[in-house]
C-alpha positions as CSV (number, residue, x, y, z in Angstrom):
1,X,64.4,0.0,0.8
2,X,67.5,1.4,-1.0
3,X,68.2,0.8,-4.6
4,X,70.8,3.2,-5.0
5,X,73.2,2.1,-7.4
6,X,71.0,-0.2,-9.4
7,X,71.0,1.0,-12.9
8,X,68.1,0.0,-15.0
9,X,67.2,0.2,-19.3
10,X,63.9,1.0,-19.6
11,X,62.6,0.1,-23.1
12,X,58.7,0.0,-21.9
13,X,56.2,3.0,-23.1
14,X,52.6,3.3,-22.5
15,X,51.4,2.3,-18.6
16,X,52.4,-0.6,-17.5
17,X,56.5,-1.1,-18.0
18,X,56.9,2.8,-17.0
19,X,55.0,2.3,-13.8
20,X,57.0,-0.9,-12.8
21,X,60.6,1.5,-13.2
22,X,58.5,4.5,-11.5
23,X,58.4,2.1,-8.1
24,X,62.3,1.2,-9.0
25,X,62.8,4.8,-9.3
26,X,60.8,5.8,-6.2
27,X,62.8,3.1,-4.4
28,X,66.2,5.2,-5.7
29,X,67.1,3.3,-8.7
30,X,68.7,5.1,-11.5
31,X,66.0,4.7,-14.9
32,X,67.3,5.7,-17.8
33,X,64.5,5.8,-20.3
34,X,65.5,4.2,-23.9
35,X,63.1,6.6,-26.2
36,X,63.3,6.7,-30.1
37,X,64.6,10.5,-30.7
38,X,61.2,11.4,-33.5
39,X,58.5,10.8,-30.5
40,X,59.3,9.1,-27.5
41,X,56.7,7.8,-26.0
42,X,53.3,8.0,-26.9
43,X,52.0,8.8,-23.7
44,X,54.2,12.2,-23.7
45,X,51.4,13.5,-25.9
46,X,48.5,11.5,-24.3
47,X,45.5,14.0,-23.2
48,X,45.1,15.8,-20.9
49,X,47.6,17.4,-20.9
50,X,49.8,20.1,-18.3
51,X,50.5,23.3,-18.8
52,X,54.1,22.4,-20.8
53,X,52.0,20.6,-22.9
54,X,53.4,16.8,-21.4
55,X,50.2,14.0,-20.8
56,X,49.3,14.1,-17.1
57,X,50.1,10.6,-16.7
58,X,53.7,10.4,-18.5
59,X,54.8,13.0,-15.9
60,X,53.2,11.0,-13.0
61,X,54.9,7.8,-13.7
62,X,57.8,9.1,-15.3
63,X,59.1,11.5,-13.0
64,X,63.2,11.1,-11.7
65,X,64.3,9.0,-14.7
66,X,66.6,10.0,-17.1
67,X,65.6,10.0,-21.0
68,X,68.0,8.9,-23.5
69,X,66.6,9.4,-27.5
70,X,68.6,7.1,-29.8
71,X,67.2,5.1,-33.0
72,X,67.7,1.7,-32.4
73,X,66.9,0.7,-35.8
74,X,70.2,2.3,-36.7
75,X,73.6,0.1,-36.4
76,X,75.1,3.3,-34.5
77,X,72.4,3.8,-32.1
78,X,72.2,-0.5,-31.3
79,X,76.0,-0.3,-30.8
80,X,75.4,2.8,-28.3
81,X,72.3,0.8,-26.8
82,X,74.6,-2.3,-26.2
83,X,77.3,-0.4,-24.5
84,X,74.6,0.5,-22.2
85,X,73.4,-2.4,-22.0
86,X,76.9,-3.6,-20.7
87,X,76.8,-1.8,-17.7
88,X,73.2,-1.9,-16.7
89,X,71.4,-4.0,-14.1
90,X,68.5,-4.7,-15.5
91,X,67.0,-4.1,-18.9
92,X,63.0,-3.7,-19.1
93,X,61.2,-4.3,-22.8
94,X,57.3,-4.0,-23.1
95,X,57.3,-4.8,-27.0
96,X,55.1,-7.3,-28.3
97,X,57.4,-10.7,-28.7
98,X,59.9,-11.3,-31.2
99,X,59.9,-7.7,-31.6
100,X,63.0,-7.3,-29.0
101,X,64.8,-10.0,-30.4
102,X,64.2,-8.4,-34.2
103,X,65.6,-4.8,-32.8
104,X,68.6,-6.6,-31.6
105,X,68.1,-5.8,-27.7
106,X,66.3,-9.1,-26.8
107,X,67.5,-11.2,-23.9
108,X,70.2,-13.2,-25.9
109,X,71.5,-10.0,-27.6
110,X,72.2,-8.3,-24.2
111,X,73.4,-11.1,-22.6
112,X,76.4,-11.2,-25.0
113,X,77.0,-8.0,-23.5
114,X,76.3,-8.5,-20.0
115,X,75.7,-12.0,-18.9
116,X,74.3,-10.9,-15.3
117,X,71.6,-9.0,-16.5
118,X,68.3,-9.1,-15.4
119,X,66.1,-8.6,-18.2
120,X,62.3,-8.4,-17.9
121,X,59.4,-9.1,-21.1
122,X,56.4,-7.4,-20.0
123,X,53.3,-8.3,-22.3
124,X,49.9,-9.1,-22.7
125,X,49.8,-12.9,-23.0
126,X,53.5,-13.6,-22.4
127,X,56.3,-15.1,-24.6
128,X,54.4,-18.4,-25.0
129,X,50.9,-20.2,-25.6
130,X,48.4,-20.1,-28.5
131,X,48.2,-16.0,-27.4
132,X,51.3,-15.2,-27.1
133,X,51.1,-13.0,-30.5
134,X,48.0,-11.6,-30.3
135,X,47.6,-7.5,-30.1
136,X,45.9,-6.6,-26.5
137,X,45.4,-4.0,-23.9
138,X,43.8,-3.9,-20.3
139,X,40.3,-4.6,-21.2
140,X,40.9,-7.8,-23.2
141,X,43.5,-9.0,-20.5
142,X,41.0,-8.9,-17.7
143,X,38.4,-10.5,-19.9
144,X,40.8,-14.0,-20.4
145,X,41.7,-13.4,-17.2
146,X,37.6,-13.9,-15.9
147,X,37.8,-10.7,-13.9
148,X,35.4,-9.0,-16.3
149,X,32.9,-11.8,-15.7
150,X,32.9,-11.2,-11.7
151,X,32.3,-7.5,-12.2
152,X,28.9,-8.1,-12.6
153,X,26.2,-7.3,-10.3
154,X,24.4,-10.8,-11.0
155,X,24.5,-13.6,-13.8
156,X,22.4,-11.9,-16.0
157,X,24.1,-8.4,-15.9
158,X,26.7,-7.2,-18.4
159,X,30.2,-6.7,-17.4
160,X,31.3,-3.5,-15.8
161,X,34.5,-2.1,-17.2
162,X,36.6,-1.9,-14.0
163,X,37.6,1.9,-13.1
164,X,41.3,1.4,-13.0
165,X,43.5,-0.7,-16.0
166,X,43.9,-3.6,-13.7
167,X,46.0,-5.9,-16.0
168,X,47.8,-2.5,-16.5
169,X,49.2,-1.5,-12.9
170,X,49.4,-5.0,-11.5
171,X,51.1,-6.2,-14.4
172,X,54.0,-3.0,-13.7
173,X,53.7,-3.9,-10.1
174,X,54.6,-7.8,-10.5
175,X,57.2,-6.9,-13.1
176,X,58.7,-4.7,-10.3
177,X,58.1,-7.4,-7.6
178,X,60.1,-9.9,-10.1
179,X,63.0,-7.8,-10.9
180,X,63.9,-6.5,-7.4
181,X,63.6,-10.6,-6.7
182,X,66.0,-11.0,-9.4
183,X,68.2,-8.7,-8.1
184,X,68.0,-10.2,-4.2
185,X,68.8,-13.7,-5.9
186,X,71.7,-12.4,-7.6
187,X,73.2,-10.6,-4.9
188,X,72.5,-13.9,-2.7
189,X,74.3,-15.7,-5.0
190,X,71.6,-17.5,-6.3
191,X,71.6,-16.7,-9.4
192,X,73.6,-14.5,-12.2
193,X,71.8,-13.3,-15.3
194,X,68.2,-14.4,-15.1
195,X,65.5,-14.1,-17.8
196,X,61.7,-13.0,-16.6
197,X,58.7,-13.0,-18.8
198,X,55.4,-11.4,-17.0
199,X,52.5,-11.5,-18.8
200,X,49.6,-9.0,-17.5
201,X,46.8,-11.7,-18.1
202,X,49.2,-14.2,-15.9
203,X,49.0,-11.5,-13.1
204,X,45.3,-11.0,-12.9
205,X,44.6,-15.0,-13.1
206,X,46.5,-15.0,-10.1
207,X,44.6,-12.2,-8.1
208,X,41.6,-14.4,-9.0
209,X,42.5,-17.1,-6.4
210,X,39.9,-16.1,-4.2
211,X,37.3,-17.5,-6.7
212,X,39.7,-20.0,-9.2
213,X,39.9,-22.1,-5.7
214,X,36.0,-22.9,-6.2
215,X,36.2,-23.1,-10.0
216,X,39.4,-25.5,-9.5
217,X,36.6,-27.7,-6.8
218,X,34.2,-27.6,-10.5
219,X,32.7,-25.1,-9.2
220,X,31.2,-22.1,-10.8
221,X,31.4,-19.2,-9.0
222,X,29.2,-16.4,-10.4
223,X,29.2,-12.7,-10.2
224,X,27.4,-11.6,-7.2
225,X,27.2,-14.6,-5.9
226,X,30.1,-15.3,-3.7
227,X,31.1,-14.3,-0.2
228,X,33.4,-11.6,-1.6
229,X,31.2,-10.5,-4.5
230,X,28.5,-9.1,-3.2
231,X,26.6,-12.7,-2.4
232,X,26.1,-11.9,1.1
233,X,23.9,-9.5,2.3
234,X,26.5,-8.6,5.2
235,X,29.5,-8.1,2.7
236,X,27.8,-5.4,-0.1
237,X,27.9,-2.2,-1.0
238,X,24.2,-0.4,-0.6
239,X,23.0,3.5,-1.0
240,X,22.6,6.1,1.4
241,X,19.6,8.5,1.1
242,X,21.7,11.2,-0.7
243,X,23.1,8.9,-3.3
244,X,25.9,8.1,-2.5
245,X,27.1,4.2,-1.2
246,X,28.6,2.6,1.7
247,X,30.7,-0.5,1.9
248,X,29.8,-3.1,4.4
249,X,31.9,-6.1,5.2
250,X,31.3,-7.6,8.2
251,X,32.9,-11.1,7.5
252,X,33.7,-12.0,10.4
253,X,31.2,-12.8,13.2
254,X,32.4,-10.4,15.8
255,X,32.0,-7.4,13.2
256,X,28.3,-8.2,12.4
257,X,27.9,-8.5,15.7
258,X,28.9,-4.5,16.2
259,X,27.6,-3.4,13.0
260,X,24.2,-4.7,14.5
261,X,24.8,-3.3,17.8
262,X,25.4,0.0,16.4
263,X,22.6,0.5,14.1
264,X,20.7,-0.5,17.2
265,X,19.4,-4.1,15.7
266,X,21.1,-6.4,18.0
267,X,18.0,-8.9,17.0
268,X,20.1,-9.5,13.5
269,X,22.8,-10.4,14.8
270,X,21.9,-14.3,14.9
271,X,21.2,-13.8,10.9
272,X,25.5,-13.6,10.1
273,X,26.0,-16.8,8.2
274,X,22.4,-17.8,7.7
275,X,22.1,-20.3,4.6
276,X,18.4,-19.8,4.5
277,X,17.7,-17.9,1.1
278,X,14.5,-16.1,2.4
279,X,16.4,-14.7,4.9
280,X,19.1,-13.8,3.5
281,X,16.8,-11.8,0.8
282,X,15.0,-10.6,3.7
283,X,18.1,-9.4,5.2
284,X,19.8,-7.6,2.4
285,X,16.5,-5.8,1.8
286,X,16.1,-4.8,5.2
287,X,20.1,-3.2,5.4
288,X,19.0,-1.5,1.8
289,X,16.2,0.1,3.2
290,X,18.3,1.2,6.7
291,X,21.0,2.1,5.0
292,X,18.4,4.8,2.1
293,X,17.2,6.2,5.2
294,X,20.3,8.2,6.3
295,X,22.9,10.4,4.2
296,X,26.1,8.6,4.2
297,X,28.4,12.0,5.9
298,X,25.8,10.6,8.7
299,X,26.3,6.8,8.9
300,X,30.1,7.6,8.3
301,X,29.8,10.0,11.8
302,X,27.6,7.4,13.4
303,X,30.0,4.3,13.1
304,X,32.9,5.9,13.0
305,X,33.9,5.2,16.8
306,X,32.6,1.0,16.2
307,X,34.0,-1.7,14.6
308,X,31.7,-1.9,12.1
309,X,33.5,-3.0,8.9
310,X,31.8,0.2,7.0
311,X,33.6,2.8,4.7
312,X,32.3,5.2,1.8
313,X,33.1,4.6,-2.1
314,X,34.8,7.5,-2.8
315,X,35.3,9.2,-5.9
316,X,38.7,9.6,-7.2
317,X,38.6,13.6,-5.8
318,X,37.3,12.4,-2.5
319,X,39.9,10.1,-2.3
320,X,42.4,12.8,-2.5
321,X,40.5,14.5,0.6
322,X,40.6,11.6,2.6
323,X,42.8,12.6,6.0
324,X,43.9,8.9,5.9
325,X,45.8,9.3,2.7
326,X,46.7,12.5,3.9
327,X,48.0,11.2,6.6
328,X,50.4,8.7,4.8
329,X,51.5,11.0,2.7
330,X,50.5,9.6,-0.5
331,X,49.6,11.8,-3.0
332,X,52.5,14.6,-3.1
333,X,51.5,18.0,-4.5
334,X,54.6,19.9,-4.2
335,X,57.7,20.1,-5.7
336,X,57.1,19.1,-9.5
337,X,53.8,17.5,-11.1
338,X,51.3,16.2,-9.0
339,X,51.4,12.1,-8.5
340,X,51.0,9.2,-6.2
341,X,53.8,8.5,-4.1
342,X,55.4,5.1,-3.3
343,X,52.9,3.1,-1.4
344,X,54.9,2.1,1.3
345,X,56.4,3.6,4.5
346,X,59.9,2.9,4.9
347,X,61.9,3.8,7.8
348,X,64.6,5.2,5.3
349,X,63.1,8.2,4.3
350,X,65.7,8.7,1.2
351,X,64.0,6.0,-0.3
352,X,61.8,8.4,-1.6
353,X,62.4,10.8,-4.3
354,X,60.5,13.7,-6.0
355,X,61.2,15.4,-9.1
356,X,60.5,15.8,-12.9
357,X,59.8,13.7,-15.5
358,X,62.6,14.2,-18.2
359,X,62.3,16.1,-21.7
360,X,62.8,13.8,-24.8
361,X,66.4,12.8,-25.1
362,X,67.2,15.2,-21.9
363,X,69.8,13.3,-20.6
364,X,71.2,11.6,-24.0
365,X,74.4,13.7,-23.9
366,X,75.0,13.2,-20.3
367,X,74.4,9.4,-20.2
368,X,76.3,8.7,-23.5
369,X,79.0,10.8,-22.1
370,X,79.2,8.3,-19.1
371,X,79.9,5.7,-21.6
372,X,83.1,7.5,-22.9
373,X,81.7,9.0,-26.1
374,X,82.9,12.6,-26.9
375,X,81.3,15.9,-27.4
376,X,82.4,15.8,-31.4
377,X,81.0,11.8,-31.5
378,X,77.7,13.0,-30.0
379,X,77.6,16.1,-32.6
380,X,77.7,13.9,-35.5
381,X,75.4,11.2,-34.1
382,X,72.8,13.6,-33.7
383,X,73.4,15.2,-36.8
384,X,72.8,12.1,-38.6
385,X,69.9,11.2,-36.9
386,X,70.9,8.5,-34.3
387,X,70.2,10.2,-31.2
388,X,68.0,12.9,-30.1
C-alpha cells in the first residue's frame, strides 16, 4: 500500500478532511497542508492541549504532512496556490460550497491548471439538494442520516449522542476511500481528472443499510427493536455485578448454542430464534439476571477459551490496554505524539510512517522553493503578508 509519490493539497481543517489525508499520509503520500498564515487551523488551538501548547487531536491527525501558510484571499498567494495546484495529484477542500469556487481554488479553477487532478469536496450535505447550504457538524449529520434515532434503547427513549463523531471520521474515511479510487482509475486509464463530492450525511445513510433495507420493505424499524439493535435477547449488551457490561451476540445458531453450553444452560439453547414474545422477555431477563451475578474480569476468564460471541465495552483507556490492540500495533506511543496508527496490516512495512505534525507555515519556504521561487521572492512575500 505505497503512495509514495502522490502529492496531495490539503485545504480541509477541523476533523474530518485532515483525517482522510492522515490515512493518505500513513499510506506514504506527501500532504502539504494549505493553512492561512494568521491561524491555521482551528484545531491547532483546540483543548486539550500538549505540552508545546498544539490541540491533542491536530497533532494526532496531522502528523508527517507538511504546512504551507499563504493568504489565499491575496492575488499573490492564489497565483502561488495555483502553481501548486499544477503539479499536485489531488487537491482536498472541506469549505462549505461555493466557498471554493469564491476563493478561486474550486474544481474548475484548478483544473485550468491541472486538468488530471483529482479534486475532493468534503461537506456536510454535499454540493447539491435543498441542504446543500445549510451550516452543520456531526451531530446534526447523524440525525438526517436516522442514526440518532437507532441509538435509542427503545421507542420511547431519547437519543444517545454517539461517543465518537461518526459523520466526522467516516466521512474522512470515504473521502480517502474515493480519492485513492480516483487515483487507481486514473492510473488504469480510466479516467483523467475526475471531480468527487462526499457529503458526510451521504456516508452515514449508507452505513444504515442494515436497517434502510426494512424501511425501503415500508417498514419501520425502531430502536431496540431489530436483530442488530438490541431486539433480541441473544444479541444485547447486559451488566455484570461490578458495573460494568458485556456484549453478547450470538447470531448465529451454533454460537448460542456454546454460549449456553458454557454458562452451563444447555436447556436454552432451543430458545435461539424463538418469535414468542413471552419468551423472549423471559429470556432476556433470565441472561440479565446471569449475567448481575458475576463480575465481568470473571465471565471474560470463564468464556474466554468458548465460542461464545461475548466481549467487554471498554472504555476508551481500557481499550488502549487491550493485548489485542497491542498486539496489532495500533496505537503507537513512541517516536513523536501519541496517535492511532493506520488500521491495516500491510505486508510493506514502509507503508507506515511516524513523525510530527508540522508548525504553522513550517515548510512554506521549502515547498514554495520546489516551485522555483527564490529566497528574495519569499522575503518580500512574507513581508507583505502573503505567506507565513
Amino acid at each position: 500500500m505505497r503512495l509514495d509519490g502522490v502529492r496531495i493539497l490539503d485545504l480541509s481543517h477541523l476533523l474530518p478532511g485532515p483525517y482522510a489525508t492522515q490515512l493518505l499520509a500513513d499510506a506514504g503520500a506527501d500532504v502539504v497542508k494549505v493553512e492561512p498564515p494568521s491561524a491555521g487551523d482551528f484545531l491547532r488551538s483546540y483543548p486539550p492541549l500538549d505540552d508545546d501548547g498544539v490541540g491533542r487531536l491536530f497533532a494526532a491527525i496531522n502528523r508527517g504532512k507538511r504546512s504551507v501558510a499563504i493568504d489565499l484571499k491575496r492575488d499573490e498567494g492564489l497565483a502561488l496556490f495555483h502553481r501548486l495546484a499544477a503539479e499536485a495529484d489531488v487537491v482536498l477542500e472541506q469549505f462549505r460550497p461555493g466557498v471554493a469556487d469564491r476563493l478561486g481554488v474550486g474544481y474548475d479553477a484548478v483544473g485550468e491548471h491541472n486538468p488530471d487532478v483529482v479534486y475532493c469536496s468534503l461537506s456536510g450535505f454535499g454540493q447539491t439538494g435543498p441542504a446543500a447550504d445549510r451550516v452543520g457538524h456531526d451531530l446534526n449529520y447523524v440525525g438526517l442520516a436516522g442514526l440518532l434515532d437507532m441509538t435509542r434503547s427503545g421507542p420511547d427513549e431519547p437519543p444517545a449522542i454517539p461517543g465518537y463523531p461518526i459523520a466526522d471520521m467516516a466521512g474522512g474515511l470515504f473521502a480517502a476511500f474515493a480519492i485513492v479510487g480516483a487515483l487507481a482509475s486514473r492510473a488504469l486509464g480510466n479516467a483523467s481528472g475526475e471531480y468527487l463530492d462526499v457529503a458526510m450525511a451521504d456516508v452515514v445513510a449508507s452505513l444504515a443499510q442494515p436497517v434502510l433495507v426494512d424501511a425501503m420493505a415500508g417498514e419501520d424499524p425502531r430502536p431496540g427493536g431489530t436483530p442488530l439493535t438490541g431486539g433480541d435477547p441473544w444479541y444485547a449488551v447486559y451488566e455484570a455485578a461490578d458495573g460494568q457490561f458485556l456484549t453478547l451476540a450470538a447470531f448465529e445458531s451454533k454460537f448460542w448454542a456454546s454460549f449456553c453450553e458454557a454458562i452451563g444452560r444447555p436447556e436454552l439453547a432451543p430458545l435461539h430464534g424463538t418469535e414468542d414474545p413471552d419468551e423472549r422477555e423471559a429470556l432476556r431477563e433470565e441472561l440479565a439476571t446471569l449475567f448481575a451475578s458475576r463480575p465481568r474480569a470473571e465471565w471474560l476468564d470463564r468464556l474466554a477459551d468458548r465460542e461464545t460471541m461475548v466481549a467487554p465495552v471498554h472504555s476508551p483507556r481500557e481499550l488502549l490496554a487491550d493485548p489485542q490492540f497491542a498486539a496489532r500495533g495500533l496505537f503507537e506511543t513512541g517516536g513523536g505524539p501519541p496517535h492511532v496508527g493506520l488500521p491495516v496490516q500491510s505486508s510493506d512495512a514502509s507503508s507506515r510512517r511516524a513523525a510530527s505534525a508540522p508548525a504553522l507555515g513550517e515548510h512554506t519556504d521549502a515547498v514554495l522553493c520546489e516551485l522555483g521561487v527564490d529566497a528574495g521572492r519569499l522575503d518580500d512575500l512574507r513581508a507583505v503578508g502573503v505567506i507565513g
